[in-house]
Backbone as a printed PyTorch tensor [residue, N CA C, xyz], in Angstrom:
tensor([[[ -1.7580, 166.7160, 161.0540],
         [ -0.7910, 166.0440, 161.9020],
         [ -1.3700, 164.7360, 162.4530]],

        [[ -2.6030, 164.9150, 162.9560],
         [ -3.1560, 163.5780, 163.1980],
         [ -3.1940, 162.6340, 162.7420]],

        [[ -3.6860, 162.8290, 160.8830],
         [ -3.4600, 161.4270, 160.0410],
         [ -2.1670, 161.0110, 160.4830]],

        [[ -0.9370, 162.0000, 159.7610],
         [  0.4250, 161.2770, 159.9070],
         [  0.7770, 160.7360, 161.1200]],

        [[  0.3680, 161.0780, 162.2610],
         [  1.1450, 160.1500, 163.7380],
         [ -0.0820, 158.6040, 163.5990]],

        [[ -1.2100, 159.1830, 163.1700],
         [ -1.6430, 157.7100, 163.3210],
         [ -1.1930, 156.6410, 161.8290]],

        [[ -0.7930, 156.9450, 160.7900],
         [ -0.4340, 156.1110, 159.7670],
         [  1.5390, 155.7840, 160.7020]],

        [[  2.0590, 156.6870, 161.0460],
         [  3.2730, 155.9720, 161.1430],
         [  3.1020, 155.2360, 162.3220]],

        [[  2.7020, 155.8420, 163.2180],
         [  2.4830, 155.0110, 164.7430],
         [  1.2850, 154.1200, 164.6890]],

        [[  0.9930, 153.6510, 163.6210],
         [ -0.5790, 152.5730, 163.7970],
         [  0.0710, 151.2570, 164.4630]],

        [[  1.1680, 151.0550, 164.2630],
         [  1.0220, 149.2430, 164.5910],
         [  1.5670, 148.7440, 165.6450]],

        [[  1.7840, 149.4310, 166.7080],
         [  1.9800, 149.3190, 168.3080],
         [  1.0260, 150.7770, 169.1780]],

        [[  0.4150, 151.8880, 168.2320],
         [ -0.3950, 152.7720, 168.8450],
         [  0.1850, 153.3230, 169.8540]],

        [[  1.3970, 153.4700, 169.7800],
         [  2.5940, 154.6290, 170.5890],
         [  2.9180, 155.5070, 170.1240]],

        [[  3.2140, 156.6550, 169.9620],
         [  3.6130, 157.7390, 169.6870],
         [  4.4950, 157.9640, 170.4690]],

        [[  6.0350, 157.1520, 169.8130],
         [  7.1890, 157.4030, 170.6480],
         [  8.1470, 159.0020, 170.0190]],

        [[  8.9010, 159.6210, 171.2910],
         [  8.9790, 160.8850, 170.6200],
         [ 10.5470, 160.8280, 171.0130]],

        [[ 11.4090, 161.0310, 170.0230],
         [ 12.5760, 160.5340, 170.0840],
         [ 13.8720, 161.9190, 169.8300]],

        [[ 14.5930, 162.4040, 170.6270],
         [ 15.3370, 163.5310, 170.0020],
         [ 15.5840, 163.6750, 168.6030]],

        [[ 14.8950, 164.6630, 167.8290],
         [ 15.1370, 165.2200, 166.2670],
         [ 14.7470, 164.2130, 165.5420]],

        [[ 13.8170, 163.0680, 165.8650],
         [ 13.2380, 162.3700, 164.8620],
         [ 11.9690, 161.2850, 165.8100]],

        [[ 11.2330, 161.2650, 164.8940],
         [ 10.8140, 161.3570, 163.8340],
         [ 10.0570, 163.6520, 163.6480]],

        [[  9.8310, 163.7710, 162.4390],
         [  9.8960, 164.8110, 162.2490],
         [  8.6770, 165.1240, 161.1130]],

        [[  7.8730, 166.0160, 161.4890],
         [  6.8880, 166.3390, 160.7350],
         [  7.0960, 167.7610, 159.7680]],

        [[  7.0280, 167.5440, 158.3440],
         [  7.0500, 168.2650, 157.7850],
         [  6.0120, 168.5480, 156.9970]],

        [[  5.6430, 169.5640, 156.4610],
         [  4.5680, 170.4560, 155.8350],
         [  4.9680, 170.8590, 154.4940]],

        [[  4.7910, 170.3880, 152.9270],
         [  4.9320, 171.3080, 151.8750],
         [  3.8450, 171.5240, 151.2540]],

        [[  4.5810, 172.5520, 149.9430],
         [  3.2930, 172.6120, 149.0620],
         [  3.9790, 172.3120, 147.4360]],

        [[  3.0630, 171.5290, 147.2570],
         [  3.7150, 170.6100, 146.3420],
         [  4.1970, 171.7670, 145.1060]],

        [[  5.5670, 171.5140, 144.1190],
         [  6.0050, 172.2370, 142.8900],
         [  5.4570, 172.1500, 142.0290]],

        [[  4.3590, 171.1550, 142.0180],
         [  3.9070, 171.3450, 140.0280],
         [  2.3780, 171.0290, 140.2070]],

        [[  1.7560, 171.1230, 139.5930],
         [  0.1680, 170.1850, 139.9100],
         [  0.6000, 169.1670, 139.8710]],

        [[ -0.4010, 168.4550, 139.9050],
         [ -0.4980, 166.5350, 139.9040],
         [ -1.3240, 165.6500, 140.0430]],

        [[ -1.2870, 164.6420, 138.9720],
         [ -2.1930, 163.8990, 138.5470],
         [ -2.1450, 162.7020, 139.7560]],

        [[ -3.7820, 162.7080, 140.0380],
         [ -3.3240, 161.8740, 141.4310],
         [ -4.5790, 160.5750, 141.2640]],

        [[ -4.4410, 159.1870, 141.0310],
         [ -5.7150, 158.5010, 141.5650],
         [ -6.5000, 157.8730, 142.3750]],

        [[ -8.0000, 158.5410, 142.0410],
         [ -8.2250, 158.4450, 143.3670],
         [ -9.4580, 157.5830, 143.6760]],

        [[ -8.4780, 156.9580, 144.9480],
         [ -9.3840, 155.8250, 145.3160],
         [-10.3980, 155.4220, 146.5760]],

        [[-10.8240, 156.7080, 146.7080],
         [-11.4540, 157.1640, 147.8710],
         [-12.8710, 156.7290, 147.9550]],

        [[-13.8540, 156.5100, 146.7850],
         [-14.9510, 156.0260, 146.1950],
         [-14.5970, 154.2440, 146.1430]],

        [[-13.3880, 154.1140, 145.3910],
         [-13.6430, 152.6440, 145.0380],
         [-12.4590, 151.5890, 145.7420]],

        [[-12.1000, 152.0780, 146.9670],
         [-10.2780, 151.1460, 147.8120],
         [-11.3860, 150.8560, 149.2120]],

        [[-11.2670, 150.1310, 149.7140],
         [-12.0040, 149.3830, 151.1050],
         [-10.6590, 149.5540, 151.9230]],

        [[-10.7570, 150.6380, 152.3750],
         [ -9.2670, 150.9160, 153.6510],
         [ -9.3150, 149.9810, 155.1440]],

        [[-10.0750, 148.9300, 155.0400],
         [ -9.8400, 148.0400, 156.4620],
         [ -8.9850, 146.6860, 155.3810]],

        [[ -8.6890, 146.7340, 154.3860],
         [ -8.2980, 145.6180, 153.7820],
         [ -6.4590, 144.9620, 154.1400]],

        [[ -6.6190, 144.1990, 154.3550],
         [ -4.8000, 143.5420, 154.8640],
         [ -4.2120, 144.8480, 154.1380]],

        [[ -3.1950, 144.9080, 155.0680],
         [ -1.9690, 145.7310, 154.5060],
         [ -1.1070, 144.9090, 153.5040]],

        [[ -0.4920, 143.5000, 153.4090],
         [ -0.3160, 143.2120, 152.4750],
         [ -0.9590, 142.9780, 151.1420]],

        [[ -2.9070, 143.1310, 151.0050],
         [ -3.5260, 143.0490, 149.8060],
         [ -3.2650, 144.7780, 149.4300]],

        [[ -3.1760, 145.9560, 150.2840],
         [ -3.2960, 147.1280, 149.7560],
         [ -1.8630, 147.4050, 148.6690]],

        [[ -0.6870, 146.7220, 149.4660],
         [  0.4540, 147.0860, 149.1670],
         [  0.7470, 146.5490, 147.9410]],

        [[  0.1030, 145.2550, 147.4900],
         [  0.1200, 144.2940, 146.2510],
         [  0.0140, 145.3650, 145.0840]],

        [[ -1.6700, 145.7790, 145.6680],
         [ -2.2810, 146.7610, 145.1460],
         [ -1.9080, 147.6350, 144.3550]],

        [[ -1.0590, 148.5050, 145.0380],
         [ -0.1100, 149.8340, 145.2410],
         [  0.8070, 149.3700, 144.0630]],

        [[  1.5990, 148.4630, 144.3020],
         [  2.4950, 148.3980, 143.3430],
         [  1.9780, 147.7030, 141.8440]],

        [[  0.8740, 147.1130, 141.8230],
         [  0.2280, 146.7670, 140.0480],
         [ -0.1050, 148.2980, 139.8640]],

        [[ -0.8410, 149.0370, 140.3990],
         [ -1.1780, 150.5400, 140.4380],
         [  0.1400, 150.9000, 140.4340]],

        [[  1.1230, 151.1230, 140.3030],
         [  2.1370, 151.6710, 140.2380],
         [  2.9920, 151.1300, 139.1760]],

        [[  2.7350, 149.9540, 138.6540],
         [  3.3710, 149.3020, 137.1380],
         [  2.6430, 149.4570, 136.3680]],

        [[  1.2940, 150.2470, 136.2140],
         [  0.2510, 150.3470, 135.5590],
         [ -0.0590, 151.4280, 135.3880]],

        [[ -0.0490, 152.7330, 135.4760],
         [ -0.2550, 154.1510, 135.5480],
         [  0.4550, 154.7320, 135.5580]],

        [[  1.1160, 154.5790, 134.3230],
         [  2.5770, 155.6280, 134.0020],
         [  2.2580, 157.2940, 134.1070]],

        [[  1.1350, 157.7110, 133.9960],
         [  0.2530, 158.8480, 133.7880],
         [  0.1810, 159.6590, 135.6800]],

        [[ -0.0320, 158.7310, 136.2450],
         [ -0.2760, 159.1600, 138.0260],
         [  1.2140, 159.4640, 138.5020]],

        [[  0.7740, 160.4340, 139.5410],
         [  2.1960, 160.8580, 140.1920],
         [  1.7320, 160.1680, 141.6390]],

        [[  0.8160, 159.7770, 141.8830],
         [  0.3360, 158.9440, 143.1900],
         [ -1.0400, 158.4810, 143.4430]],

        [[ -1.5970, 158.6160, 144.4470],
         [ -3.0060, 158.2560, 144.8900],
         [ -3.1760, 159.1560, 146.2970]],

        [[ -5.0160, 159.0090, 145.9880],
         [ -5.3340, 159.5660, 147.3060],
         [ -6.2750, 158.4710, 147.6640]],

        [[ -6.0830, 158.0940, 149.2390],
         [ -6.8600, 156.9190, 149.6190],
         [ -7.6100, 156.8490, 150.8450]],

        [[ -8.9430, 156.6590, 150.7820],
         [ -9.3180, 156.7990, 152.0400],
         [ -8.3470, 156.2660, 153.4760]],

        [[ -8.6230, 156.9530, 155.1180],
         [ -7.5850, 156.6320, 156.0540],
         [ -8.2820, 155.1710, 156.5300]],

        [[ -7.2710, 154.2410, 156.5520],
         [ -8.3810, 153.1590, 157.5850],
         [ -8.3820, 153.5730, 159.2790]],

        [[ -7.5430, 154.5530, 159.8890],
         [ -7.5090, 155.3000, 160.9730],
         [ -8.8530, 156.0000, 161.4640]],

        [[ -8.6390, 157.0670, 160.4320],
         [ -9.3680, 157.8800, 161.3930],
         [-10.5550, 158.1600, 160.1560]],

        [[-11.8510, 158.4690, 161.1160],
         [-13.5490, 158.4300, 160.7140],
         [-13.7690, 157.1470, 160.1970]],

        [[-14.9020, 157.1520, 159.4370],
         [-15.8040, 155.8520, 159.0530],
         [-16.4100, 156.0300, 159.1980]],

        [[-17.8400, 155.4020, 159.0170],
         [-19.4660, 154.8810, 159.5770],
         [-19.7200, 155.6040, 161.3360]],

        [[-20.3150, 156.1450, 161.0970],
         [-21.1090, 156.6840, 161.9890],
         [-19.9040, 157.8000, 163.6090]],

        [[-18.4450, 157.6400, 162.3130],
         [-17.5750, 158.7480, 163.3400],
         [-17.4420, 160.2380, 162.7020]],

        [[-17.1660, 160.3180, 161.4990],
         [-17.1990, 161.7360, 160.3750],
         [-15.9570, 161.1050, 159.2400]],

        [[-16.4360, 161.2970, 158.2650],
         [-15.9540, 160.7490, 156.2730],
         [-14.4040, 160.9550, 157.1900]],

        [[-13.8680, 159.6310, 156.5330],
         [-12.3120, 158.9950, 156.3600],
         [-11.3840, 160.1750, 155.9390]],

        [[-10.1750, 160.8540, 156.8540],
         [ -9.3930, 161.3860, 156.2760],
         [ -8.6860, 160.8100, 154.8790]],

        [[ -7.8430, 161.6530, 154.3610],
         [ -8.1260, 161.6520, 152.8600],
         [ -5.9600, 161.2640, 152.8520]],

        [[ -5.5940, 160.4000, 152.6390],
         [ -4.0300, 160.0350, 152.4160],
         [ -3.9100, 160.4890, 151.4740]],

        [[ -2.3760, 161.1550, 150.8620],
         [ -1.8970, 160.9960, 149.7740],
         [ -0.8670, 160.3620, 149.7050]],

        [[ -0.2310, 159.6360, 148.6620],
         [  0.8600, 158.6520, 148.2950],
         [  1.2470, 159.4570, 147.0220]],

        [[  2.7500, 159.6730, 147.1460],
         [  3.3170, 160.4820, 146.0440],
         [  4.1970, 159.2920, 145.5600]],

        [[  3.8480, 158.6960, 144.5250],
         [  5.3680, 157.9220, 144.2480],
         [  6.7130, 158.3270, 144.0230]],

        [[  7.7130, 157.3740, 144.3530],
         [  9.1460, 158.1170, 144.0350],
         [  9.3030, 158.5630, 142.7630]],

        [[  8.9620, 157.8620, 141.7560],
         [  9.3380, 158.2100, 140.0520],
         [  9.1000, 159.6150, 140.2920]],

        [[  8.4190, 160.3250, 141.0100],
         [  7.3260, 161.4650, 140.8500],
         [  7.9420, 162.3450, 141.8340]],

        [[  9.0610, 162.1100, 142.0730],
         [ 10.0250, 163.4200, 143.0950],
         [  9.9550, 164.6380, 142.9380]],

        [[  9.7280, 165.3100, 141.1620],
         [  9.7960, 166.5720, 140.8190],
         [  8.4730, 166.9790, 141.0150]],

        [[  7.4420, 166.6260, 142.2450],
         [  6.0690, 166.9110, 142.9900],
         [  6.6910, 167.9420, 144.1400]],

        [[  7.7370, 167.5650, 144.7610],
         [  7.9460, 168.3500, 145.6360],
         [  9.3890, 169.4510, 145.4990]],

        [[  8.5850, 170.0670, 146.4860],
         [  9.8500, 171.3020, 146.2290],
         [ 11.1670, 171.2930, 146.5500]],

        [[ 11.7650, 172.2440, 146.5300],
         [ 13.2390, 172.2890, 147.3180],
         [ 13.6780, 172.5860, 148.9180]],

        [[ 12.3630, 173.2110, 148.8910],
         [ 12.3320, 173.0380, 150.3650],
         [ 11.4100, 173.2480, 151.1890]],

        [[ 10.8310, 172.7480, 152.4870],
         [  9.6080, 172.5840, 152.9720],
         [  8.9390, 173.6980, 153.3430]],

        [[  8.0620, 173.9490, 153.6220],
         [  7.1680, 175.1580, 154.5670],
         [  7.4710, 175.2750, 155.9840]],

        [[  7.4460, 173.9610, 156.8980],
         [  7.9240, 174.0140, 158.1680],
         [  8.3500, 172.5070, 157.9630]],

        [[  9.3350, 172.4200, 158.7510],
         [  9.9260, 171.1940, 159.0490],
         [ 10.2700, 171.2230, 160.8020]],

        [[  9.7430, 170.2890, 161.4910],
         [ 10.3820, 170.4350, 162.6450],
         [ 10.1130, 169.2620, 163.7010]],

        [[ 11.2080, 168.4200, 164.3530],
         [ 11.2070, 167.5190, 164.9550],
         [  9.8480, 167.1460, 165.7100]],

        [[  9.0980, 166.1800, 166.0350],
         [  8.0330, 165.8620, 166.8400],
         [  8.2080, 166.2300, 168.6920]],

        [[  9.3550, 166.7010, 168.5400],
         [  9.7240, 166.6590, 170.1410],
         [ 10.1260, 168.3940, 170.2910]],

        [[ 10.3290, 168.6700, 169.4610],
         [  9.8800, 170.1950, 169.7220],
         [  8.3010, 171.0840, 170.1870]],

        [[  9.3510, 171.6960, 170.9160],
         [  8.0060, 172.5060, 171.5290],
         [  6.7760, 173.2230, 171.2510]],

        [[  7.3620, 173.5910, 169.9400],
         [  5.9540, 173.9210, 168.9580],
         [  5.3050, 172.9990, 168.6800]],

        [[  5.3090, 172.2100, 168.3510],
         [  4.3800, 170.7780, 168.2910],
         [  4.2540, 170.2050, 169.1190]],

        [[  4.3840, 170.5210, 170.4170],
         [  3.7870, 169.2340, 171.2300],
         [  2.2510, 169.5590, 172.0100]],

        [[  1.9840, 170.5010, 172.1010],
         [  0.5380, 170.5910, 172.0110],
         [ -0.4010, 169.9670, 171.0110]],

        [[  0.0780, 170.1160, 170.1150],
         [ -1.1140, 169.3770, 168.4580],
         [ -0.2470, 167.8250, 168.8210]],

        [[  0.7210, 167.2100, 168.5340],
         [  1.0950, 166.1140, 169.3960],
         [  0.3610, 165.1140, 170.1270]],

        [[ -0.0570, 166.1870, 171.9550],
         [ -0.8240, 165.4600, 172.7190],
         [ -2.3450, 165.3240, 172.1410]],

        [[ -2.6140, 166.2270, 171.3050],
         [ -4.2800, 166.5540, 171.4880],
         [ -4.3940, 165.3210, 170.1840]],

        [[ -3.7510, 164.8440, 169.1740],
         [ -3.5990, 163.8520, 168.0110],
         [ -3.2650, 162.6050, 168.6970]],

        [[ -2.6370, 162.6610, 169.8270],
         [ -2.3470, 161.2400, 170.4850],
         [ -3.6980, 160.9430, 171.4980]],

        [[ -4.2510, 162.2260, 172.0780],
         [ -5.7040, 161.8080, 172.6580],
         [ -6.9930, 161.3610, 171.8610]],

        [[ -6.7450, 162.1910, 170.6140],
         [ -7.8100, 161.6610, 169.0750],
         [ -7.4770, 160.4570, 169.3550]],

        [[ -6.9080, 160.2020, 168.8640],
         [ -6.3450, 158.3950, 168.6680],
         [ -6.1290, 157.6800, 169.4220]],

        [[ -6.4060, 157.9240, 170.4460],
         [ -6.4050, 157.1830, 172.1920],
         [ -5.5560, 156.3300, 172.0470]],

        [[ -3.6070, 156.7650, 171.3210],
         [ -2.8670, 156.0100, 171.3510],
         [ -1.9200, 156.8570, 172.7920]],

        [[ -0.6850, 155.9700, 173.0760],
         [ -0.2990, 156.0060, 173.7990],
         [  1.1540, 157.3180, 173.4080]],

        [[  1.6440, 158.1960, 174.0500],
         [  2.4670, 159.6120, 173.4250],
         [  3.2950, 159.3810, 175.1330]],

        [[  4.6000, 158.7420, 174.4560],
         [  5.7020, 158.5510, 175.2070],
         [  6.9490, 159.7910, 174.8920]],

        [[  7.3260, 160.2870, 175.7360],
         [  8.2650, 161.8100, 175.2550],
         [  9.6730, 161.0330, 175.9760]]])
């Protein structure tokens, strides 16, 4: 849960919590999948517009990949504990996921708002309800 509030909430570092959305869901993917990975060789502090360039030649280029896994530029690094680990499923690659999730459930529900606060204190971002 932590990666995901800090990849969607990175670029004002709020964790705004809004009735029935935004919403964290949990699956397990339908098929295996070929994933590349760029965890060894992607520099995750790099512009978001050079990653995204990136992403999409990697994505006109690897008819074979159903996505990537990429180091987090968030969370760990150098001398905090090894970079959580992203995955990127591309759309072509929909038949990755199932029909229906494991848990799905709004960010403002009560079951989640304990893991919530304690992911918004990791990230010493700001968790507005």
């Amino acid at each position: 849960l932590t990666q995901c509030l800090a990849e969607v909430f990175q670029r004002d570092r709020t964790i705004t919590l809004q009735r029935a959305t935004p919403t964290f869901t949990l699956f397990e993917l339908a098929r295996d999948t070929t994933l590349l990975d760029l965890r060894s060789t992607f520099e995750p502090t790099l512009a978001r517009t050079s990653t995204q360039q990136w992403a999409r030649e990697a994505f006109a280029s690897t008819r074979a990949a159903d996505g990537v896994l990429y180091p987090s530029a968030l969370i760990g690094g150098p001398g905090v504990h090894p970079a959580a680990t992203g995955v990127c499923l591309w759309r072509r690659r929909a038949s990755c996921l199932p029909p229906r999730p494991l848990f799905s459930r709004p960010l403002i529900d009560p079951a989640l708002r304990g893991a919530v606060e304690r992911a918004a204190h990791e990230l010493d971002f700001l968790l507005v309800a």
